[in-house]
N, C-alpha and C positions, 0 to 999 in steps of 0.2 A: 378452646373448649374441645374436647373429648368426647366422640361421642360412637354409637355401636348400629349401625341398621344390619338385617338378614332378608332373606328370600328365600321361597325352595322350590320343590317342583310345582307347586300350585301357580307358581308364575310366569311357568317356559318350560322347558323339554332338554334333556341332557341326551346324548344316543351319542351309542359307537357304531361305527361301520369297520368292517370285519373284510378281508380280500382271502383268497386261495389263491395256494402257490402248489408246484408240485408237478409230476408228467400229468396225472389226471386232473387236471384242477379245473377243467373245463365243465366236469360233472359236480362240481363245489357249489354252493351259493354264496356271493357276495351278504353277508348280511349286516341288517339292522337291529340294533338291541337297544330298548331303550332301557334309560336306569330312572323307575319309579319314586325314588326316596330320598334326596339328596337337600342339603340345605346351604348356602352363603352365607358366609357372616362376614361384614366390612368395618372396619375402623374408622375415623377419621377423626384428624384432624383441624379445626377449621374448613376449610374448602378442600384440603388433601384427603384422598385417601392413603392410610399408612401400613395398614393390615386387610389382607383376604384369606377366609377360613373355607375352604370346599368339601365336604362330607358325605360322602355316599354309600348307603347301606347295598353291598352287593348282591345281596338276596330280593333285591327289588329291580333284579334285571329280566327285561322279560322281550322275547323275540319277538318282532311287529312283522318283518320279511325277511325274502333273500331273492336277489338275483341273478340269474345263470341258472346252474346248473339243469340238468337233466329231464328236470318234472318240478312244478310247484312243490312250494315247502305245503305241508299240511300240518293239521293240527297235533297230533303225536311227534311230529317232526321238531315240531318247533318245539312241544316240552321235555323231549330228549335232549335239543339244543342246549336245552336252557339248565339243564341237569348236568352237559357234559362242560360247558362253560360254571355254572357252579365246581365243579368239582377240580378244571384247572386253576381257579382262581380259592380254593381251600377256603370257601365261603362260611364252613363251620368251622374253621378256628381264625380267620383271619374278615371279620363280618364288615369291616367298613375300608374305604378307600378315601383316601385324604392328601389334598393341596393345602400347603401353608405358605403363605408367602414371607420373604424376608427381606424385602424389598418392592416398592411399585414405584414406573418413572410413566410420568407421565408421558404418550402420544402424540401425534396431530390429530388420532381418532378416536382418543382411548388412553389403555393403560397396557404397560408391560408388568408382568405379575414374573419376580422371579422369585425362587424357592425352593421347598422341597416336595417330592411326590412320594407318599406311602402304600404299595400295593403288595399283598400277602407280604407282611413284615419286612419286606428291601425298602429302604428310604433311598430316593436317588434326586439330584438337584435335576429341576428342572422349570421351563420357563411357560408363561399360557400367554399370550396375546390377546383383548380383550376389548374390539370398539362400542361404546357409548354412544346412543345418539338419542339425544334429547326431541321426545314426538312430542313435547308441548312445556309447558313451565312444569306443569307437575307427576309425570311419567317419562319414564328413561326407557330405553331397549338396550340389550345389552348381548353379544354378542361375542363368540369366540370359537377357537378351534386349534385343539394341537393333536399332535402324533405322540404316541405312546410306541415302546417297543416290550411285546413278552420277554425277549429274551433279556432284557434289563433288570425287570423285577422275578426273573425267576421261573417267570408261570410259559409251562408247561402247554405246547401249542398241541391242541386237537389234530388229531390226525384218522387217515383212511387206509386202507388200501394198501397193508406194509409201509406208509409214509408216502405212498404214490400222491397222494394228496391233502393241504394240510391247512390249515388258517394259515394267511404269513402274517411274519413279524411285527407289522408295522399293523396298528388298530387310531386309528382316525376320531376323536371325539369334538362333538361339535356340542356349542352350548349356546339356548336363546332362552331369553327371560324379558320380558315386561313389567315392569315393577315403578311403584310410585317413587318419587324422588324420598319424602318421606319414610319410607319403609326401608329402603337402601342405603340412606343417609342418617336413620334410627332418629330423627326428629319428630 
């Protein structure tokens, strides 16, 4: 039997954490973005899962902090952020970001999710690690975190100061969700 469960953000929290590289990067802020708008979809079959769908609308990123630099982030700050991060990532011609998977192997704590990842129109293969831990018969936690790199898909790393200071490379996404066994498992 065949069957389809989803989730999205009404269930957990998607966020990237951002680092500064550069001579000035000490005036940078570390930050946190979360992404508002995002949905899973799961396949299965029988007791396997076979497919996972992840879809994130990039226009629902929106800066929560940062830490380091210089002076707290402030409110204009952080919708500048949130402007100059749309705009590396061509958020008007390129609106969603997407994991497919084309393969999942089973864990000892979970699932390895391998596939491909779509960001501003580069498709590049890539893998998420993902442990499950069952908080009762009929809700799951779910749980994950991989590393993205800009310069993979293309996008165009923020910068300061002549390039004295920059986002680095590597962006951090971390993913939690609570979700009924039902909902997940589309029974």
């Amino acid at each position: 039997m065949t069957a389809q469960g989803q989730f999205d953000a009404s269930h957990g929290r998607l966020q990237l954490s951002t680092g500064v590289t550069g001579r000035a990067a000490k005036m940078g802020h570390r930050l946190t973005i979360a992404m508002e708008r995002w949905q899973a979809v799961v396949s299965w079959s029988g007791e396997q899962p076979t497919a996972a769908t992840l879809t994130i609308e990039v226009d629902s990123l929106r800066v929560l902090g940062g830490e380091g630099g210089m002076t707290p982030l402030t409110g204009p700050e952080k919708a500048l952020i949130r402007t100059n991060a749309r705009n590396c990532l061509a958020a008007d011609k390129y609106g969603r970001i997407r994991f497919e998977s084309s393969e999942i192997e089973a864990t000892d704590d979970g699932y390895r999710l391998t596939g491909a990842l779509e960001i501003r129109g580069r498709t590049k293969p890539h893998v998420i690690t993902v442990q499950v831990t069952g908080l009762d018969r009929a809700t799951w936690r779910v749980d994950g975190d991989t590393v993205v790199r800009h310069t993979d898909f293309g996008v165009r790393r923020y910068s300061m100061l002549m390039g004295a200071m920059q986002v680095a490379d590597e962006v951090t996404v971390s993913f939690s969700a609570t979700v009924s066994a039902d909902e997940i498992r589309g029974s």
